[in-house]
C-alpha positions, 0 to 999 in steps of 0.5 A: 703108123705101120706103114711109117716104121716099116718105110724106116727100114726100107732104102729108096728102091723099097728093099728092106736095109740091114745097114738102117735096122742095125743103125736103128737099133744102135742108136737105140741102144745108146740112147739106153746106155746114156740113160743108165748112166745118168741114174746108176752107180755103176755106169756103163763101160766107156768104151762099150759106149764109143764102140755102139756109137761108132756102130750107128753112126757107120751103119747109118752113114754107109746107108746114107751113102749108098743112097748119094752114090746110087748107081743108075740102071741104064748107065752106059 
């Protein structure tokens, strides 16, 4: 179990990604917004909310990019 969350954070090279731990953890968050909405009174501000998912969603996308658009060691 240890092994599969610490692959989480790690890109395909096995160097820890800051770009996956703030996705992550955005994601995480929103998910926590969300859910306070549902059962409060005083819901979240909306604009709080678009500015978390557009964090997650950029830092994941760059991650995923990065990943298609590797550069290859040997290129000549």
């Amino acid at each position: 179990m240890k092994k599969f969350f610490t692959q989480i954070f790690q890109d395909e090279s096995g160097n820890f990604s800051s770009k996956r731990l703030i996705g992550i953890i955005s994601g995480l968050s929103l998910c926590v917004a969300l859910f306070i909405n549902l059962f409060t009174e005083h819901p979240v501000e909306p604009s709080l909310v678009n500015a978390v998912a557009a964090l997650a969603f950029g830092a994941l996308g760059l991650a995923s990019i990065d990943k298609i658009f590797k550069k290859g060691g040997n290129q000549e």
